[in-house]
C-alpha positions in Angstrom: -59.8 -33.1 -98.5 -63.0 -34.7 -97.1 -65.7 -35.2 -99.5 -68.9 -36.6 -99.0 -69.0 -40.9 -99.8 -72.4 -41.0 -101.3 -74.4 -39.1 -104.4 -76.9 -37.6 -104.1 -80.5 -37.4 -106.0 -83.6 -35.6 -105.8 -86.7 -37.3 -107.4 -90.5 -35.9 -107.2 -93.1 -38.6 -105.6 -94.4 -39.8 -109.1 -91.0 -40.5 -110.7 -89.3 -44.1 -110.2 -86.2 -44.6 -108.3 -83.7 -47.2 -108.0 -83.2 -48.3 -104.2 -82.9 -51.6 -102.1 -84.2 -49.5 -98.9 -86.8 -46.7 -98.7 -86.9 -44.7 -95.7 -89.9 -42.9 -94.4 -89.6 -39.8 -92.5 -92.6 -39.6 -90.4 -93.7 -36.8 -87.3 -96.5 -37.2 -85.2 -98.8 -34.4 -84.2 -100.0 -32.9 -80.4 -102.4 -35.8 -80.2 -99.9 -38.4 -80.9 -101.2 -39.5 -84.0 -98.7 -40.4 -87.0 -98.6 -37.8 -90.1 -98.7 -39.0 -93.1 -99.1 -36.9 -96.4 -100.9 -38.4 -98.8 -98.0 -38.2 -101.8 -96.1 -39.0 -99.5 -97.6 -42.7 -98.5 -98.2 -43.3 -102.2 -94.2 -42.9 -103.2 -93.9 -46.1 -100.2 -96.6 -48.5 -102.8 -98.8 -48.9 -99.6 -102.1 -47.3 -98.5 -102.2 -45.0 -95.7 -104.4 -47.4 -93.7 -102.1 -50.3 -94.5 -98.9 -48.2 -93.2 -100.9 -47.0 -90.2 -101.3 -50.5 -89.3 -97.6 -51.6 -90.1 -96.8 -48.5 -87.9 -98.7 -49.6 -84.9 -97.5 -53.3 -85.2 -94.3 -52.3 -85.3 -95.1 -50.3 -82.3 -93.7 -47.2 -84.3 -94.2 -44.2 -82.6 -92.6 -41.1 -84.4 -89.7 -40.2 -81.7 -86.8 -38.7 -83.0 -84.7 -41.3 -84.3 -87.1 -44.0 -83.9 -86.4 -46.5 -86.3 -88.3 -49.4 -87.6 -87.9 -51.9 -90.5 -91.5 -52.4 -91.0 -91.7 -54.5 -94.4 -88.7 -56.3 -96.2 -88.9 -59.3 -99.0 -88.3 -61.9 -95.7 -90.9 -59.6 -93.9 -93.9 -62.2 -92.5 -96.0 -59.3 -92.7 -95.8 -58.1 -96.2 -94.2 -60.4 -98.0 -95.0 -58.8 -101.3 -93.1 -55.5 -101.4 -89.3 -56.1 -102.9 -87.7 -53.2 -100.9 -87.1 -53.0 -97.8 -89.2 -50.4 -95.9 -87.9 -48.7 -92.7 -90.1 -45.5 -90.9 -88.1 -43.4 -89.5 -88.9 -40.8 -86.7 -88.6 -37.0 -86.9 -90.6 -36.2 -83.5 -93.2 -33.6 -82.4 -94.4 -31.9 -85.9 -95.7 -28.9 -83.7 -92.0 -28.1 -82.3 -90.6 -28.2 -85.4 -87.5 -25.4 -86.0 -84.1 -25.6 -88.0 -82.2 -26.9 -85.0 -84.7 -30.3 -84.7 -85.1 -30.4 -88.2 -81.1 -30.6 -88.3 -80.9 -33.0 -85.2 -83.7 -35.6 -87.4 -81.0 -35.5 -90.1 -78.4 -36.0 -87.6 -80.2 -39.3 -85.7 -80.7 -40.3 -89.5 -77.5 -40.8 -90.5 -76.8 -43.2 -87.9 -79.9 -45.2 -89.3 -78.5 -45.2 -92.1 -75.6 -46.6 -90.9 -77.9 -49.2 -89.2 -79.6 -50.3 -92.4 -76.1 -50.5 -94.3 -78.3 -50.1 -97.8 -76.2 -49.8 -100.8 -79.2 -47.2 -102.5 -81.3 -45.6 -100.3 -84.6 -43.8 -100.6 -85.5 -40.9 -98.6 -89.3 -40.0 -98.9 -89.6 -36.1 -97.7 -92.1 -35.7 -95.1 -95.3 -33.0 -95.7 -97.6 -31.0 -93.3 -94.7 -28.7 -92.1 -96.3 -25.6 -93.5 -99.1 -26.2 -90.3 -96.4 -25.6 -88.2 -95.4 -22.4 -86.2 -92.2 -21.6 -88.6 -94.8 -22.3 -91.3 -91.7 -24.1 -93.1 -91.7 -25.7 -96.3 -90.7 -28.8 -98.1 -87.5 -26.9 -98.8 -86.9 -25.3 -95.6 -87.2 -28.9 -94.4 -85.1 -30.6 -96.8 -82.2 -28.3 -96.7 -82.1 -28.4 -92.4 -82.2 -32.2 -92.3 -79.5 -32.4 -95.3 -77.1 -30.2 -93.5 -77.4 -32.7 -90.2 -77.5 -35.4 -92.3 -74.2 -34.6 -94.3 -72.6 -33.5 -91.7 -72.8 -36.2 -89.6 -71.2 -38.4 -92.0 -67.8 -36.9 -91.4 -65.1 -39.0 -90.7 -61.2 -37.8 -90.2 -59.2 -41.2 -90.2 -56.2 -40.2 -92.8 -53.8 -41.5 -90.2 -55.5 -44.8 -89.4 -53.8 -47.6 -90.8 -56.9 -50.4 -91.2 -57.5 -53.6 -93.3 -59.0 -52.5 -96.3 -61.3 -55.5 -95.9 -62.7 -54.5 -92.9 -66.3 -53.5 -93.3 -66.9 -52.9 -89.9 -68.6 -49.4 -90.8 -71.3 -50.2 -93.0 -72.2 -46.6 -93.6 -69.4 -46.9 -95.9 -71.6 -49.3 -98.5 -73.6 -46.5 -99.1 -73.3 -45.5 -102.5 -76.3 -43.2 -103.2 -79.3 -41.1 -101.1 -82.4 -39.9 -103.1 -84.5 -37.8 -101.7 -88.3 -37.6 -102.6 -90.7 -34.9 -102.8 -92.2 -32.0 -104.4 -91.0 -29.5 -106.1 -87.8 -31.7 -107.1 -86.3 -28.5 -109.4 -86.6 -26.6 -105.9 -85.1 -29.5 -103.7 -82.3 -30.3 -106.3 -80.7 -26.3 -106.3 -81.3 -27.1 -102.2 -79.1 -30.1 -102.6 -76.6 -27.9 -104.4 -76.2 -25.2 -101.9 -76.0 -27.9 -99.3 -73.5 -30.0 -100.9 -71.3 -26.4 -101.7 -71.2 -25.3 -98.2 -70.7 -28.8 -96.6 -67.5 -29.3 -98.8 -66.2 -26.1 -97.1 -66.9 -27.3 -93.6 -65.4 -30.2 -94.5 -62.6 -28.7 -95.5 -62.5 -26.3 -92.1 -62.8 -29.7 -90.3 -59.6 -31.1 -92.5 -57.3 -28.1 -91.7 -58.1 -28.5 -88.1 -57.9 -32.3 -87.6 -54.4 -32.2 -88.8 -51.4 -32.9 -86.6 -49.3 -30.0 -86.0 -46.2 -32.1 -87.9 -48.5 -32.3 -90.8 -49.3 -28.2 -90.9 -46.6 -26.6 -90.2 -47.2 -22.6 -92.0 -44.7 -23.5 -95.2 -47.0 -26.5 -95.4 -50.5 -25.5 -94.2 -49.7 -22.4 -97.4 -48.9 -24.6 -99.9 -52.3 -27.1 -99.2 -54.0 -24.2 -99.7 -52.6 -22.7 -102.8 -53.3 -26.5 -103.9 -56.9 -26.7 -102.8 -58.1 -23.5 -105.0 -56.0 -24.4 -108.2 -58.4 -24.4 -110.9 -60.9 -22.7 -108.9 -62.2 -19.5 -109.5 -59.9 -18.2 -105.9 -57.0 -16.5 -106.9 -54.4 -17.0 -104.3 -51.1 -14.7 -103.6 -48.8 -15.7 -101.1 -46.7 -13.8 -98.8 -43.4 -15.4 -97.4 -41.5 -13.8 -94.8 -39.8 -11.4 -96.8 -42.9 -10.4 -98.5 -44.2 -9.7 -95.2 -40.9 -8.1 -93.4 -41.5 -5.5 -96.8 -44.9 -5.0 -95.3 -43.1 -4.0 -92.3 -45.5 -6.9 -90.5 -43.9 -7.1 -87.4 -46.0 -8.0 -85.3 -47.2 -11.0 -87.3 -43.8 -11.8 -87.6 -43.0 -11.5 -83.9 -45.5 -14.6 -82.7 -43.4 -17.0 -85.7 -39.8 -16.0 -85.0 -38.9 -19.0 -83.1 -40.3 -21.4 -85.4 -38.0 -23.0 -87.8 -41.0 -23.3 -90.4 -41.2 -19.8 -92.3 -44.4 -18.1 -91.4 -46.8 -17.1 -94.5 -49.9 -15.0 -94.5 -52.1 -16.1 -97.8 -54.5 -14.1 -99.5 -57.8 -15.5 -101.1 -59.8 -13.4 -104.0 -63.4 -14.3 -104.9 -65.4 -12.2 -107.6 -68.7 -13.8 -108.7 -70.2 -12.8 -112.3 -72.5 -10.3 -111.1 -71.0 -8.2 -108.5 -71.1 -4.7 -110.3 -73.6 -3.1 -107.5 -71.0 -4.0 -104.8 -68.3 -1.1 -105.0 -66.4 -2.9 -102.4 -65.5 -6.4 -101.3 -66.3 -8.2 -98.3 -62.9 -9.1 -96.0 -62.2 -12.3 -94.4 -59.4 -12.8 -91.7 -58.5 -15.7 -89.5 -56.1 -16.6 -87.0 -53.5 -19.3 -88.5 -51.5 -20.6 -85.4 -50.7 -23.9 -86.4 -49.3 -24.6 -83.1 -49.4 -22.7 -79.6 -47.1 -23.4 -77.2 -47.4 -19.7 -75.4 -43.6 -18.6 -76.3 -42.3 -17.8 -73.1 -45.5 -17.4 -71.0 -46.1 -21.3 -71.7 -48.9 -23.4 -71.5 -49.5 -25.8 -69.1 -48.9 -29.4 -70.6 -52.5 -30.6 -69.9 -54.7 -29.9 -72.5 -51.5 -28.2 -75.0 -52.3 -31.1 -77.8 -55.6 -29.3 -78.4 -53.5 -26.2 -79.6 -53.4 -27.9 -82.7 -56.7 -25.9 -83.5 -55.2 -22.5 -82.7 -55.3 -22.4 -86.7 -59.0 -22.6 -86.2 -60.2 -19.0 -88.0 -57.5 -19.4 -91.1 -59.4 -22.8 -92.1 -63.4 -20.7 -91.4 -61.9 -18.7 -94.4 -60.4 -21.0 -96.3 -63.5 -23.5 -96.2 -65.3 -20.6 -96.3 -63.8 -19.2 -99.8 -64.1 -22.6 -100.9 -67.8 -22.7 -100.4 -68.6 -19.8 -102.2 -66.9 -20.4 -105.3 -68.6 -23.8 -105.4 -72.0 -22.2 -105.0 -70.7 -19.5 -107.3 -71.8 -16.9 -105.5 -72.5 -13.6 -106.8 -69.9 -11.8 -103.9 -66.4 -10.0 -104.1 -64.6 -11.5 -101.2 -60.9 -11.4 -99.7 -59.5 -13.7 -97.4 -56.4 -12.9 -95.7 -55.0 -16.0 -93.3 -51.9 -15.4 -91.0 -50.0 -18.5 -90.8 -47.8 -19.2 -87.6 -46.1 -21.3 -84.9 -45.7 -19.8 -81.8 -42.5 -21.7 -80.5 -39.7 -21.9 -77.5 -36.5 -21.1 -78.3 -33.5 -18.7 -78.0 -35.0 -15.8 -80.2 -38.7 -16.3 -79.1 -40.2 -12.9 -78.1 -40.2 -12.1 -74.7 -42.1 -10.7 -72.2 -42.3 -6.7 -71.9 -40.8 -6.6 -75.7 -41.4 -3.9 -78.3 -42.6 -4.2 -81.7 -44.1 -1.6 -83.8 -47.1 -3.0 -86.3 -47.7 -2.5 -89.7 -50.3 0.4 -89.2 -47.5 2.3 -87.7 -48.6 1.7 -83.5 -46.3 0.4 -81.1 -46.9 -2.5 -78.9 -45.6 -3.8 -75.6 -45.7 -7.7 -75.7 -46.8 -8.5 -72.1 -47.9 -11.9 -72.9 -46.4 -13.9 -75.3 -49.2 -16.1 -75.3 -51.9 -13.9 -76.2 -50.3 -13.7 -79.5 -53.2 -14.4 -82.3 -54.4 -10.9 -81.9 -50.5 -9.7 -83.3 -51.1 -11.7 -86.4 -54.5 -10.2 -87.2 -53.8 -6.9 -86.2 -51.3 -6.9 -89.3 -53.2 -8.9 -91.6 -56.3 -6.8 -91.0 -54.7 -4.0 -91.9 -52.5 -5.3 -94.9 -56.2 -6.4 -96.1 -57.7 -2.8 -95.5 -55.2 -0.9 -97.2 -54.7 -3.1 -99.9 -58.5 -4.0 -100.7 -60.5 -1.0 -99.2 -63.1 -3.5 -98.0 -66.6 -1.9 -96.9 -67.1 -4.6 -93.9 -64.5 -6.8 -92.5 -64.7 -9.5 -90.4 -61.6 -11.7 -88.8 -62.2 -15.3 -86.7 -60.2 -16.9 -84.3 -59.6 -19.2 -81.4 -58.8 -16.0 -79.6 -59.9 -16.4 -75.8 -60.2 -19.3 -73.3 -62.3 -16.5 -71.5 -65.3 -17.0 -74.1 -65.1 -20.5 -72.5 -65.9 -19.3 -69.4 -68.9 -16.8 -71.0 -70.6 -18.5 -73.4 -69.2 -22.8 -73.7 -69.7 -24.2 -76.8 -73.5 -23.8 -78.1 -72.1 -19.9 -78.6 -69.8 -17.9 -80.5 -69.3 -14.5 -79.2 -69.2 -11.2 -81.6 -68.1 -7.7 -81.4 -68.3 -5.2 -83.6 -67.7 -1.5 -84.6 -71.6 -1.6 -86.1 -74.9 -2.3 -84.6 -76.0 -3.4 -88.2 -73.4 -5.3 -89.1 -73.7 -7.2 -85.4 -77.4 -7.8 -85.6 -76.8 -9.3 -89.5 -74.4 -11.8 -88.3 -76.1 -13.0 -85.1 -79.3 -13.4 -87.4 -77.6 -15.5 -89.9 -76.0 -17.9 -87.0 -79.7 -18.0 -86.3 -80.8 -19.1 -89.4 -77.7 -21.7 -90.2 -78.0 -23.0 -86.5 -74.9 -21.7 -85.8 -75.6 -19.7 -82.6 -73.9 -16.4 -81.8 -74.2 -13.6 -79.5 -72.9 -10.2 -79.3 -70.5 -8.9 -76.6 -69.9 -5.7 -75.3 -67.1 -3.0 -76.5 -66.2 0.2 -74.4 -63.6 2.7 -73.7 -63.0 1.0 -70.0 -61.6 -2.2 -72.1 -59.4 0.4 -74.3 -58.2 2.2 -71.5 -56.8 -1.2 -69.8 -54.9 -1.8 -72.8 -52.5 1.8 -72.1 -48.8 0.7 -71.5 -47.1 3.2 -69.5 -43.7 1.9 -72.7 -45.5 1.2 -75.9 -49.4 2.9 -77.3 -50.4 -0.4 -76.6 -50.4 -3.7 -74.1 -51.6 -7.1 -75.6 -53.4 -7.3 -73.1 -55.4 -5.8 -70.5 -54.0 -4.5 -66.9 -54.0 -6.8 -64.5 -57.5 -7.1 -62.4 -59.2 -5.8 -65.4 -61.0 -9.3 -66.5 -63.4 -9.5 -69.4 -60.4 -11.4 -71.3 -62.3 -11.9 -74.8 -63.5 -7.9 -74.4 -59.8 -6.5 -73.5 -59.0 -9.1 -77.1 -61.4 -7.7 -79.1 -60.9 -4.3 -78.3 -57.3 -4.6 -78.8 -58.2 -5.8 -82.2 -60.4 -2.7 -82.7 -57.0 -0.6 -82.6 -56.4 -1.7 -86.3 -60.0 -1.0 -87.9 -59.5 1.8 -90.2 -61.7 4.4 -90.8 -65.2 3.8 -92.4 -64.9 -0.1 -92.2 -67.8 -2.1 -91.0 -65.8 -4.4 -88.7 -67.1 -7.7 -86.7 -64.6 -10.0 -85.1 -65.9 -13.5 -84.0 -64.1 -15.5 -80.8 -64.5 -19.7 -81.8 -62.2 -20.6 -78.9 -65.4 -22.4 -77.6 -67.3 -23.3 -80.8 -64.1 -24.8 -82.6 -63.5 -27.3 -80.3 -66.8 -28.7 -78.3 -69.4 -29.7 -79.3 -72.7 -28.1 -79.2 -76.1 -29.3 -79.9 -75.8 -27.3 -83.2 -72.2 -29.2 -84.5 -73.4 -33.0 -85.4 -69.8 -34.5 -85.0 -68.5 -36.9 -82.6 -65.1 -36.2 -82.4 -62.2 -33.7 -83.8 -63.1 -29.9 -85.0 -66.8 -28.5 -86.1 -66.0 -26.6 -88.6 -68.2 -23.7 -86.9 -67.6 -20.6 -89.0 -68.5 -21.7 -92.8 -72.0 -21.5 -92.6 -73.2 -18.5 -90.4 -70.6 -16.9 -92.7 -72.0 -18.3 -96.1 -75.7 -17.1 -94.6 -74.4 -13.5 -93.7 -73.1 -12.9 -97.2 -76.1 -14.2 -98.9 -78.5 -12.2 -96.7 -76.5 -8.8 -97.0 -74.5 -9.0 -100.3 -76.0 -10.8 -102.7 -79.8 -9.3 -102.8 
């Protein structure tokens, strides 16, 4: 798996630190004017007037992103100073929010990659607390680590390169120490960060792969191998664990596949997690590959089916966050893991198969087959681990394209609450969601005049991701808070909120992480 390539530190403004470059983060105020905090200019070794006036030789302005080397041993300015000294812009302190604050960590990264410093120096920035948000230090630090981090991912396990070749200097960095106040504060900042990043990491990993490289035999045993030693508890269920389940329809979408489909369970229990009476469920989507079955895809654009597997690897980078933050949370995670495949024995069109929970359903479309293999995993996960809320992700719809892109996620759900919770923590982790509509004219569509149910809606009906969800809604049991989360859109491109170039975001790990925080462990 992905890990980040540099330490990092945390050091308050009076300690000594060990760096060849020291980077100033600097915003500028409604009238233009630079802001420097007084701590904050004393950490560089200059004066405030003396910076102000390297600043505006330099012609430094503040703009996100803006960087300037403003001082260096060679410098013919200030020849006197033995590290290099860059100022580096964060933008307009009075629009400050999460998402810019993210975005200045973002733009920094590539500065950093600019400066190719072995030990860099971060100086935190101060004055945020005049701000709208009223943020602090903290609230700074941890938005602008989260774009920073991010940004440094790279998926290149199947480039073959010169080892030599130091074309990307980013990789000399070594070590990042951030300084500021409150250091005891800004390090267990530093920790969550690093937890959480390591699980979209590993969400990014899963779905990068080639399909050759995770096929479901494979893609379970990575996982049982990623959470050995951990405090996860895996089981996995082969085939004829799950044909004992009476899974069927799970077992349906994988039948053609000559790779033996596996649904893998994930069990988190923190120390203190005596008030919760019940766990929290997890349940994603593991097609590995999609080709449609019999309804196939067109060719153009079928590579990027690849991701189908896109919810499975939200839980799984999502599980392994949590245990590294060790969070105080009882959590299940239940991934289906399949490859929907052309062959002699695929399922076909108008075929029968009756689920796990007992219902019967008419497979009209073969290639709206995710929402088989969570309708039997949700309810394996139900009945085996009476969760009090559940919630399952997938790349379920290419109709959430069409609503909401890629800056979105879209949710439904059995509970206002529960709704409203999540779409406030993608709010607060700057990864954006908004709630979709459920109603009995989306059930009725799904009626088949052979089966109880259609996979999917009537012709003429339309609202594609609705129709999915609600079909999904079939298989909530009684009492169970229930939220189910379309990332066909957010897995794939590339909102302002993702801060990668290329491959899978890894959406999912932290609007998750934030919900569980905010509702389970008060």
């Amino acid at each position: 798996m992905t890990e980040l390539s540099f330490k990092i530190d945390v050091k308050d403004y009076d300690e000594n630190w060990d760096n060849d470059t020291t980077i100033v983060g600097v915003f500028f105020d409604k009238k233009k004017n630079l802001v420097f905090g007084d701590r904050q200019v004393e950490a560089t070794g200059f004066d405030k007037k003396e910076l102000k006036k390297l600043a505006e030789y330099h012609d430094f302005k503040g703009e996100a992103g803006q960087l300037k080397l403003v001082s260096s041993p060679f410098s013919a300015v200030v020849a006197d100073k033995k590290r290099k000294l860059y100022l580096l812009g964060l933008g307009d302190l009075s629009k400050a929010s999460v998402s810019l604050m993210e975005q200045a960590g973002d733009k920094a990264w590539g500065s950093l990659k600019a400066v190719a410093s072995k030990k860099a120096s971060f100086i935190l920035p101060l004055g945020l607390e005049t701000t709208p948000g009223s943020y602090s230090q903290s609230d700074f630090f941890e938005a602008f680590l989260f774009g920073l981090t991010l940004k440094s991912y790279s998926f290149d396990t199947y480039k073959t390169k010169d080892k030599k070749d130091d074309e990307d200097k980013a990789e000399k960095l070594e070590s990042l120490t951030f300084v500021g106040a409150e250091k005891k504060t800004l390090k267990a900042v530093a920790s969550d960060v690093q937890s959480i990043v390591s699980g979209v990491f590993t969400t990014r990993d899963f779905c990068n792969e080639p399909p050759n490289e995770l096929r479901p035999h494979l893609y379970a045993k990575a996982i049982k191998a990623l959470f050995k030693g951990t405090n996860v508890k895996v089981t996995l269920l082969n085939e004829k664990k799950l044909k004992d389940l009476k899974a069927n329809l799970f077992l349906s979408v994988g039948q053609a596949s000559d790779s033996e489909s596996h649904a893998v369970i994930l069990e988190y229990k923190g120390k203190n997690t005596k008030s919760q009476k019940q766990p929290i469920a997890f349940v994603g989507k593991g097609v590995t590959f999609d080709t449609g079955g019999n309804n196939i895809k067109p060719s153009n654009g079928m590579g990027e089916m690849k991701m189908d597997m896109g919810g499975s690897a939200v839980v799984v980078g999502l599980m392994r966050a949590l245990d590294a933050r060790k969070a105080n949370v009882h959590a299940v995670g239940i991934v289906g893991l399949v490859e929907n495949m052309v062959a002699g024995n695929a399922s076909r069109p108008s075929d029968v198969v009756k689920a796990m929970s007992g219902k019967t359903v008419e497979i009209n479309n073969t290639d709206a087959e995710g929402r088989l293999v969570l309708a039997d995993a949700m309810w394996h996960v139900q009945t085996k681990y009476k969760p009090s809320h559940m919630v399952d992700l997938a790349t379920l719809t290419g109709a959430v394209i069409h609503a909401l892109g890629g800056e979105y996620a879209a949710v439904f759900s059995n509970s206002d609450e529960m709704a409203s919770s999540i779409v406030y923590a993608g709010e607060q982790a700057n990864e954006p969601a908004w709630r979709m509509p459920l109603c009995e004219g989306y059930s009725e569509s799904l009626k088949s005049d052979t089966a109880d149910l259609s996979n999917i809606a009537k012709s003429g009906t339309g609202a594609g991701s609705a129709t999915a969800a609600s079909f999904l809604k079939e298989f909530v049991q009684e009492g169970v808070n229930w939220t189910h989360i379309d990332i066909a859109g957010t897995t794939m491109m590339k909102g302002k909120w993702a801060h990668v170039d290329k491959g899978a975001t890894g959406y999912g790990v932290r609007i998750l992480d934030r919900y569980v925080r905010n509702e389970f462990e008060k």
